[in-house]
C-alpha positions in Angstrom: 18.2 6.2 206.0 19.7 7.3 209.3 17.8 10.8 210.1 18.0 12.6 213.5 15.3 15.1 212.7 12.7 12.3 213.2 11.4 11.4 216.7 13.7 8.5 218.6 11.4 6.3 220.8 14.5 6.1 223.6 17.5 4.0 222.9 21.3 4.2 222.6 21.6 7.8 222.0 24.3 8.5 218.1 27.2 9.6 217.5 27.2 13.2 218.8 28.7 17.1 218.7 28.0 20.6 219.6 29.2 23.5 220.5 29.4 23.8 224.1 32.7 23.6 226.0 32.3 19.7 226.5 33.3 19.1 222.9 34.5 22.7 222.0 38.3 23.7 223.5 38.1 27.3 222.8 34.9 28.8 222.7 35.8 32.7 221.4 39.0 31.5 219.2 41.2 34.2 217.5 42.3 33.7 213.9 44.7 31.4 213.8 44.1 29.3 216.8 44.3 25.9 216.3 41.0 24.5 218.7 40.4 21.0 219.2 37.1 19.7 218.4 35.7 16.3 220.0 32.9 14.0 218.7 31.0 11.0 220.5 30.6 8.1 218.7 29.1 5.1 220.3 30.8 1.4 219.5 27.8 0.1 218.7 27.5 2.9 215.8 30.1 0.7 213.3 32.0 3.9 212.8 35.0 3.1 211.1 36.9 6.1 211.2 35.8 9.9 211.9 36.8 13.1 209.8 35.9 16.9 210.1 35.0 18.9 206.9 36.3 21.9 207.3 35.2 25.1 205.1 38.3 27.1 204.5 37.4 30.2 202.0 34.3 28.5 200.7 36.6 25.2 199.9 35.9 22.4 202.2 39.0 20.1 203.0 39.0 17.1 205.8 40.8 17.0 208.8 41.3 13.0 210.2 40.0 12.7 213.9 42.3 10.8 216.1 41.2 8.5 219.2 41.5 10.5 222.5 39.6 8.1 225.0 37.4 5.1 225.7 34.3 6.1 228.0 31.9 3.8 229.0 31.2 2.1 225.8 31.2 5.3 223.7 34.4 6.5 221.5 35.9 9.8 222.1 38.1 11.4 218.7 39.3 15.0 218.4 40.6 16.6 216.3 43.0 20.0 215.4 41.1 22.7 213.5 43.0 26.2 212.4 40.3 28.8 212.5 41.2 30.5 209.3 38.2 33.0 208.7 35.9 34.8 211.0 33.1 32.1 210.8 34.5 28.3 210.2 31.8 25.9 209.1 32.5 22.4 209.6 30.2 19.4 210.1 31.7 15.5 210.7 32.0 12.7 208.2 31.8 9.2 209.9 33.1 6.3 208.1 31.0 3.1 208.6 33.1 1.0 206.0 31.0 -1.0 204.2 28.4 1.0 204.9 29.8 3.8 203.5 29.1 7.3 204.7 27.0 9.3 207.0 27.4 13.1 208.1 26.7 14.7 211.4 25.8 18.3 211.5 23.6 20.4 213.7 20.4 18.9 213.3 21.2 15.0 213.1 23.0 12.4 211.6 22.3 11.7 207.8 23.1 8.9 205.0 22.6 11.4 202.3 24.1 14.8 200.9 23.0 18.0 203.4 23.1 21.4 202.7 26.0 23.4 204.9 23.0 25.8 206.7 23.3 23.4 209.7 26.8 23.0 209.6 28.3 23.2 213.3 30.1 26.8 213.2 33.8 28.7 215.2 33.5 31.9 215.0 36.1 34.3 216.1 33.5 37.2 217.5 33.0 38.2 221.1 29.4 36.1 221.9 28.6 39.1 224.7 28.1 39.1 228.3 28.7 35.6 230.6 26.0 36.8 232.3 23.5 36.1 228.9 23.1 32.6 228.9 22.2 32.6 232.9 19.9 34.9 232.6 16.5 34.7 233.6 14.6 38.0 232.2 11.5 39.6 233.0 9.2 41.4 230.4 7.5 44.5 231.9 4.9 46.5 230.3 5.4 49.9 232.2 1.8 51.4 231.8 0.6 47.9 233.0 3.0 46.8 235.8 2.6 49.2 238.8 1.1 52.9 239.7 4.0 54.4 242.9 1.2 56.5 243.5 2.7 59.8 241.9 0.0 62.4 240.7 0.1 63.3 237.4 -2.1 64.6 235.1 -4.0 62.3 232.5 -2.7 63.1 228.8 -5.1 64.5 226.6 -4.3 62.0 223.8 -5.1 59.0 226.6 -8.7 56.8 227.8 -7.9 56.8 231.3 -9.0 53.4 233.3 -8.6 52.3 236.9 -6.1 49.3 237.9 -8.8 47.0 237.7 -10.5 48.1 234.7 -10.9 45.5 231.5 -8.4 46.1 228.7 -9.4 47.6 225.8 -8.0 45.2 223.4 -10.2 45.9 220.0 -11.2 49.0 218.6 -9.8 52.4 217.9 -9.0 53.0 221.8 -6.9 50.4 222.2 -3.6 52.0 222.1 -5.3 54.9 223.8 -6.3 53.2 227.1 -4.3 54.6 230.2 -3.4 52.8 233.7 -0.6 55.0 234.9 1.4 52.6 235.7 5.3 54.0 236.0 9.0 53.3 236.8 9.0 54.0 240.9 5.9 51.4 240.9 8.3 49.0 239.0 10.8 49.7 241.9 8.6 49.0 244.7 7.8 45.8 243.5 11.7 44.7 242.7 11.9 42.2 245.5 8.6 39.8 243.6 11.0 39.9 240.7 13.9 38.6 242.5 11.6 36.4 244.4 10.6 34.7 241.7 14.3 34.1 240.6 14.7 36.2 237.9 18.0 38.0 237.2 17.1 40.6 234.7 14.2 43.3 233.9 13.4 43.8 230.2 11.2 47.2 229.9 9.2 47.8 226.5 9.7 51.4 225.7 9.7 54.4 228.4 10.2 57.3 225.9 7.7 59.8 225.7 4.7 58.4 222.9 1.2 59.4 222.4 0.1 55.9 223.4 0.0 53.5 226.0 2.6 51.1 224.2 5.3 54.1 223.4 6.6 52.4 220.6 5.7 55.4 218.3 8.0 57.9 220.7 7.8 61.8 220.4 11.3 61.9 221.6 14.4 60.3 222.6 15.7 62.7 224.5 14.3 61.8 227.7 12.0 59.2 229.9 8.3 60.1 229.1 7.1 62.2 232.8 4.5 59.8 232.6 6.5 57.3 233.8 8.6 59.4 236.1 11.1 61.1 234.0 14.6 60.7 233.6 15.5 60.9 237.5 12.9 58.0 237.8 14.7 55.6 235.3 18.3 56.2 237.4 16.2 55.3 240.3 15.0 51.9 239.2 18.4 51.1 237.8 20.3 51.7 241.3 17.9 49.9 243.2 17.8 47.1 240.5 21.5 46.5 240.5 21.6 46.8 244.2 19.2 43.4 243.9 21.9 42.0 241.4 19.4 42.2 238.4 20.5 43.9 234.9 17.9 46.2 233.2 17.9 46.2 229.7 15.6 48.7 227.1 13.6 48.9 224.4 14.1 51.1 221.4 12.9 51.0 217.8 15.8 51.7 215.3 13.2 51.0 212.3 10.8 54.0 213.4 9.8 57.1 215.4 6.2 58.1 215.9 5.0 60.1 213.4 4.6 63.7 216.1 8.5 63.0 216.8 10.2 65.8 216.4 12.9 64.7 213.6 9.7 63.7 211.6 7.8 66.9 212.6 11.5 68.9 210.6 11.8 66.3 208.0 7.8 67.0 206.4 9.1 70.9 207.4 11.7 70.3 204.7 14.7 70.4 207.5 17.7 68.5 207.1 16.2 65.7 208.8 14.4 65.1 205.9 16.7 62.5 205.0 15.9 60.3 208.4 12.9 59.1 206.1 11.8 57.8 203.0 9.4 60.5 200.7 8.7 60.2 197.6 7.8 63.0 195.0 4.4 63.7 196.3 5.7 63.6 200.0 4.1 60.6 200.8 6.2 58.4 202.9 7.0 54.7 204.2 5.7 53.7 207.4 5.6 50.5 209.1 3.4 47.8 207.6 1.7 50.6 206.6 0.9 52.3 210.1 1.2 55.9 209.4 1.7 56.4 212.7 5.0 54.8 212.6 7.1 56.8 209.6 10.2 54.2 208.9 13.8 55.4 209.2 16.1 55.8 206.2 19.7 54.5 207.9 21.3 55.4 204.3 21.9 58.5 206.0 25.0 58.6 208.3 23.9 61.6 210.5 21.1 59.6 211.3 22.7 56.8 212.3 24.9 58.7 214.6 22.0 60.5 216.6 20.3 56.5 216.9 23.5 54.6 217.5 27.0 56.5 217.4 29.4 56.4 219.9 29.1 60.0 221.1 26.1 61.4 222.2 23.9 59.0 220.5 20.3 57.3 221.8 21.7 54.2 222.1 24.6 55.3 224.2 23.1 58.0 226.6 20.9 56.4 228.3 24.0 53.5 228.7 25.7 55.9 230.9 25.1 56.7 234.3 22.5 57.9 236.4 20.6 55.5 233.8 23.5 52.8 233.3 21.0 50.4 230.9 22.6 47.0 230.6 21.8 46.8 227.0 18.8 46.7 224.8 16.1 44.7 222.6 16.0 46.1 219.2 12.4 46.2 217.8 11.6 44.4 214.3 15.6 44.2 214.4 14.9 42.1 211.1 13.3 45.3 209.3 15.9 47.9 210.6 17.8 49.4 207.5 15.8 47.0 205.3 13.8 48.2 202.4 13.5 47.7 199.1 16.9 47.7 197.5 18.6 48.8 200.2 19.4 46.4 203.0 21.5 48.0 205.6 20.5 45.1 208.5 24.1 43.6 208.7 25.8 47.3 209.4 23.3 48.4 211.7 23.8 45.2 214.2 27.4 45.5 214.2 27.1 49.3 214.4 24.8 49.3 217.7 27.2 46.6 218.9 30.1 48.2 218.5 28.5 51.2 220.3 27.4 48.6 223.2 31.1 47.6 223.4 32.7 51.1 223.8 30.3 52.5 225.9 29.4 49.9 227.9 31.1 46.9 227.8 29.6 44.2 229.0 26.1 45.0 227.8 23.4 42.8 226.1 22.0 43.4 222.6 18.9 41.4 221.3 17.1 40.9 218.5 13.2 41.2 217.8 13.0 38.7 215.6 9.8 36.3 214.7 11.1 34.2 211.7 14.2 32.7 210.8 16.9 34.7 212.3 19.8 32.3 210.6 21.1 34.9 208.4 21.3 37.8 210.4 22.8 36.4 213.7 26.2 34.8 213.0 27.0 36.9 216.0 29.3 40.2 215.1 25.5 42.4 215.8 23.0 41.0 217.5 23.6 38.7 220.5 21.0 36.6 220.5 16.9 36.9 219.5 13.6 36.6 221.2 13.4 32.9 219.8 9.7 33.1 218.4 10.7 31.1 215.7 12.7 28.1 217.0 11.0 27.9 220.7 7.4 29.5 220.9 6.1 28.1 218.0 7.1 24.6 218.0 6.8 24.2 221.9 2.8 25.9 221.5 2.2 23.2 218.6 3.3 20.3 221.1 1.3 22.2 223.8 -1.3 23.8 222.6 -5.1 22.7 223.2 -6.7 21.1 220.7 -9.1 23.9 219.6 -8.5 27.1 221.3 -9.6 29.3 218.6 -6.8 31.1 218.0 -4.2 32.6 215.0 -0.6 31.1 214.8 1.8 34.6 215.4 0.4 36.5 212.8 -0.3 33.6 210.2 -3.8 32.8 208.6 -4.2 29.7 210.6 -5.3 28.7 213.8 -2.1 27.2 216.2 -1.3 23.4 215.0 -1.2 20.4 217.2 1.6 18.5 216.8 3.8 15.7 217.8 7.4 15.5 219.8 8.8 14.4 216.4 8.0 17.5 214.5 8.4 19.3 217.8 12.1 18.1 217.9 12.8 18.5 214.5 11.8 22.3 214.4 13.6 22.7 217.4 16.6 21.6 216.2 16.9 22.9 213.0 16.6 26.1 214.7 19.1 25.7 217.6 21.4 24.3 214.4 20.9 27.5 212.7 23.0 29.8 214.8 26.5 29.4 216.7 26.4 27.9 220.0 27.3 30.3 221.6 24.6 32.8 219.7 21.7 30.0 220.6 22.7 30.7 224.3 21.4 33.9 224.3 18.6 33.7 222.7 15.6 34.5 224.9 12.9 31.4 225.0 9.7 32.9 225.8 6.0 31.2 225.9 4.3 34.8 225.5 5.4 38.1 225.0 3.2 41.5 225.1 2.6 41.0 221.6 1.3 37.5 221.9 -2.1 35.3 224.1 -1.0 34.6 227.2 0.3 30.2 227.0 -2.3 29.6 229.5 -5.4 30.7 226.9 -3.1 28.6 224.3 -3.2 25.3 225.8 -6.3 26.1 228.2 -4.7 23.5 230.8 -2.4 24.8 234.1 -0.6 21.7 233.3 0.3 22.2 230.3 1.4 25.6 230.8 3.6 24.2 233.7 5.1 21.6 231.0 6.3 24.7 228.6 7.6 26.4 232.1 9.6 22.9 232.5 10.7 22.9 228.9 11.7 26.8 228.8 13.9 26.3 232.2 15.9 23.0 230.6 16.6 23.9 227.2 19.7 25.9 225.7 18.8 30.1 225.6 17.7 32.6 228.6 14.6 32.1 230.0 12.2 35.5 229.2 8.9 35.4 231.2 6.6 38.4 230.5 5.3 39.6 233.9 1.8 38.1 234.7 2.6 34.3 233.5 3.6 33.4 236.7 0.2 34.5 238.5 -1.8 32.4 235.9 -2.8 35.2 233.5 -5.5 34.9 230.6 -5.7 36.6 227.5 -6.6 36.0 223.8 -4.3 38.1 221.8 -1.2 40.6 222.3 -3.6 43.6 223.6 -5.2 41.8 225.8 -2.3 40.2 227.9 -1.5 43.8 228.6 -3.4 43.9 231.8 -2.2 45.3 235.2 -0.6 43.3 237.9 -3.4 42.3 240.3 -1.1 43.8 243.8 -3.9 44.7 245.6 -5.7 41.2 245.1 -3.5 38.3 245.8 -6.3 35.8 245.9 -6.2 36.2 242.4 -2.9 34.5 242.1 -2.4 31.1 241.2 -0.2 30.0 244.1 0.8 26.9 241.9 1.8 28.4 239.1 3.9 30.7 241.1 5.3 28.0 243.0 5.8 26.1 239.5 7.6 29.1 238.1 9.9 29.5 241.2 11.0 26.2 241.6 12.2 25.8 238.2 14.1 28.7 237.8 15.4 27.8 240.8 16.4 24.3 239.0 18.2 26.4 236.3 19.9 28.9 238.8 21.4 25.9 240.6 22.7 23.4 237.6 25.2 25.4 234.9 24.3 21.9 233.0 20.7 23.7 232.1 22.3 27.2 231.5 25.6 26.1 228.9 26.0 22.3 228.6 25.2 20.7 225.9 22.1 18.9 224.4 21.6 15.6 223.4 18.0 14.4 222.0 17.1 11.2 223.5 13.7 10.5 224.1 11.1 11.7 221.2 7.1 10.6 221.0 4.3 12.2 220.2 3.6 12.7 223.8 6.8 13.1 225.5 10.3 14.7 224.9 13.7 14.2 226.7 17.3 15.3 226.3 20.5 15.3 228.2 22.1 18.5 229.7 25.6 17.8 230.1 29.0 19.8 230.9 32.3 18.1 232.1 31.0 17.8 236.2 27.2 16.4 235.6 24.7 14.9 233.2 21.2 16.0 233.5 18.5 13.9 231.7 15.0 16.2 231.4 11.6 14.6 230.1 8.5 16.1 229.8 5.8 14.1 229.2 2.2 15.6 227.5 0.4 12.6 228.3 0.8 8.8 230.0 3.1 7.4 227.1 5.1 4.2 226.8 8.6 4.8 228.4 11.9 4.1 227.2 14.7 2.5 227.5 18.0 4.1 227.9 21.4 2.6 228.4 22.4 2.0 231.5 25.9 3.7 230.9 24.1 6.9 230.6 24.1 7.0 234.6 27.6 6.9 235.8 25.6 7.2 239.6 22.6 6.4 241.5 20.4 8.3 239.3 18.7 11.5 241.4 15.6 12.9 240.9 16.2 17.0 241.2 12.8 17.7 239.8 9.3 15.7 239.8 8.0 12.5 241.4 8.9 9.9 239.1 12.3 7.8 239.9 14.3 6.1 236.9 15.4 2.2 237.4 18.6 1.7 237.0 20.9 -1.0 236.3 24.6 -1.3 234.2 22.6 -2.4 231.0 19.8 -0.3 231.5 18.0 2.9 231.8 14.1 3.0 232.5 12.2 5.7 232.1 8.7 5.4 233.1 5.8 6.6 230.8 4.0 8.7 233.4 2.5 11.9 232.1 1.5 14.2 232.1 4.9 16.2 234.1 8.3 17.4 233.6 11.1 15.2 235.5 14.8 16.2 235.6 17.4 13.8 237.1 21.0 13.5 237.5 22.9 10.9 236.2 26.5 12.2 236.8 
């Protein structure tokens, strides 16, 4: 049985389709259009003939793919496809004669009946900003990042602790525990971030909280003084666009804190009273139960237009200048307007997004989102998501040390090693699950401030530098929470909150740094690693490769875990002298053949067009 999900040891790559420009005329079709679609089938496949199923108001019919060029030994047929509703599934049948059948969707070829959930997908919506899928963003934790060396007075609800204190990451005073970090010390330091090649600054919360991680905010009305106030925020934001770099926030449209004011009226019996959820006895929903964090009710409509109207809303002031936000990350986006029988998570993305569009068009919205985002991101709402699900977890299986002691994102078990097969096949299924052009905006990320740091996950500065390699190369924006590229330890989500170590450089991994700029650099320079397509052509246990490729170059990228075997590609893949953009390893090529040697461990990138 033909099945693309397993791992391919390296040989002549199958037929193949996705939804980047190479083999997608229109990317953002309106209804109507008629947009060619082009397949890759190689001659060696047998394929007799090639068809598209098209859905067409939940009815699939079958449009015929004509010839439309001869490349190299591979088949190129396209075909005409009217985009009659908002989202068009469609996968391809290929006709091996005798043979019979096989279909070709996102996640591999297949001689048996598939579901349509990875069916490839046209959808008519607006995917967001060009400037998405080139990002590369950078997670800052404001109390953690840098101290501008402001006085201000310690809160009373706060543990204060010098720059180079330990974190409190257990315990009761956890949330408590106060560096001072603030927005002016984020500007001061604007020119590591753009040294390091990132193009974009993603702050967690800067509303005013009784807690270090503000994610249970008194108010929305302004920055917390803490971190500078208001004036402070427009400051950063100036002097971040003057460097070219977007700044996007943070905001929790599933909860205030439970001192916020609009809670404070609602248990007061105010109008607001409706924001939540009480019950007879005046209990009410929180959180996963952290009464801290009361939930919002987005049944109601006034509430909804103080979080995310068009007017004078959250969501749209702090869009505006002085502030001019470039867009935001929507906390537990998957819970927001969810709960119990009511289920209000469709409305509220396109809501916020249509909020985005008006008052600042151009402007990024992303989802937090740690399981399978499939149904909520078809791309009217949300953007893109922080892809926990279909990068972090399957690249810290394949990475991961073999006993590091520690839980698997919030699941009872300890982190899995596993092979590139499974690796692949997760991978896949995941990047099948959205629309291209949603899957480019997606944020890759190998730790968050919710997470351990990689480098306590696979306990090996190699390894770590392997997961760099893979996050810089694969389809999605790059999202690198400050302190990875400096070498940073930690064991869980508390504990990667520590300060930025300014004052002591020889603290700094120099490699890792140098790692980290060189390949984002690789990305910045190649559009192949930013939007071209993906084709899976190298999977072992212990090394992984796929091509990058757009119309002007073909990139092949391996990354290797450990010494392996090599492969043998064909030679067509390299329609030049193949060049070696990234590592120390050089291919052997010939017209019949591609060799790629089984050095490991290392990432290698080449160009083979």
């Amino acid at each position: 049985m033909i099945n693309q999900h397993a791992a391919v040891p390296g040989g002549e790559p199958g037929p193949h389709h996705d939804g980047s420009p190479l083999y997608v005329g229109t990317q953002t079709p309106a209804a109507g259009d008629r947009v060619p679609l082009r397949v890759r089938v190689p001659r060696s496949a047998g394929v007799d003939a090639v068809y598209l199923r098209v859905v067409e108001d939940a009815e699939p019919r079958y449009v015929r793919a004509t010839g439309s060029g001869h490349v190299d030994g591979e088949d190129w047929y396209t075909a005409e496809v009217t985009v009659h509703n908002p989202v068009t599934q469609y996968r391809v049948l290929l006709d091996r004669g005798p043979a019979g059948y096989t279909w070709l969707n996102g996640s591999g070829e297949y001689s048996r009946e598939v579901a349509d959930r990875h069916d490839f997908r046209l959808t008519t919506y607006d995917p967001g900003p060009d400037w998405g899928p080139d990002s590369i963003v950078y997670q800052i934790f404001p109390d953690r990042f840098a101290r501008s060396g402001a006085e201000r007075a310690v809160p009373d609800w706060a543990v204060s602790a010098g720059w180079d204190d330990p974190v409190i990451h257990r315990g009761p005073d956890t949330p408590h525990q106060f560096y001072g970090g603030d927005l002016d010390g984020i500007t001061e330091h604007l020119d590591h971030i753009t040294g390091l090649g990132a193009t974009a600054i993603y702050l967690t919360p800067i509303f005013p909280a009784r807690s270090n991680h503000r994610y249970n905010a008194t108010s929305f009305d302004c920055v917390d003084p803490l971190l500078g106030g208001d004036e402070a925020l427009a400051r950063l934001s100036t002097a971040a666009h003057a460097r070219g770099l977007h700044v996007i926030g943070d905001f929790t449209t599933n909860h205030s804190g439970d001192d916020h004011a609009w809670f404070r009226a609602a248990r007061a019996g105010g109008p607001e009273r409706e924001f939540y959820y009480f019950d007879e006895r005046g209990d009410y929903v929180s959180w996963m139960d952290h009464p801290t964090l009361p939930k919002f009710n987005l049944e109601s409509t006034q509430l909804r237009d103080r979080l995310f109207g068009r007017d004078d809303s959250v969501v749209a002031r702090w869009l505006r200048p002085p502030y001019d936000l470039d867009g935001w990350r929507i906390d537990v986006a998957n819970m927001t307007g969810r709960y119990g029988p009511f289920d209000h998570g469709h409305d509220v993305a396109r809501e916020l997004r249509g909020t985005l569009d008006a008052v600042r068009p151009g402007s990024a919205l992303l989802a937090e989102h740690c399981h399978d985002f499939s149904t909520d991101l078809i791309g009217d709402g949300w953007q893109g998501a922080m892809n926990y699900a279909g990068f972090t977890r399957p690249v810290w299986s394949w990475l991961t040390a073999a006993e590091n002691g520690l839980g698997f994102l919030g699941m009872p078990q300890r982190i899995p090693r596993r092979g590139g097969g499974d690796t692949i096949a997760t991978m896949r299924d995941f990047l099948a699950s959205t629309p291209w052009k949603v899957a480019l905006r997606h944020w890759n990320l190998l730790a968050s401030h919710d997470t351990p740091r990689f480098r306590t996950v696979t306990r090996d500065p190699v390894a770590v530098h392997l997961g760099v390699g893979l996050q810089m190369t694969y389809p999605g924006a790059p999202m690198i929470f400050a302190g990875e590229e400096l070498g940073f330890e930690a064991l869980d989500g508390e504990h990667a909150r520590t300060p930025m170590p300014w004052a002591r450089p020889q603290d700094w991994d120099q490699a890792a740094l140098t790692g980290f700029r060189e390949l984002i650099a690789l990305r910045r320079a190649h559009p192949a690693l930013r939007t071209g397509g993906l084709r899976w052509v190298i999977g072992t246990d212990d090394a992984i490769g796929y091509l990058r490729e757009t119309a002007d170059e073909r990139l092949l990228v391996v990354v290797a875990r450990a010494p392996w075997a090599g492969a043998v590609l064909p030679g067509r893949l390299a329609a030049q002298a193949p060049q070696t953009l990234y590592g120390e390893v050089a291919l052997q090529a010939s017209e019949r053949a591609l060799i790629v040697p089984g050095d490991g461990p290392g990432v290698g990138v080449w160009r083979l067009a």
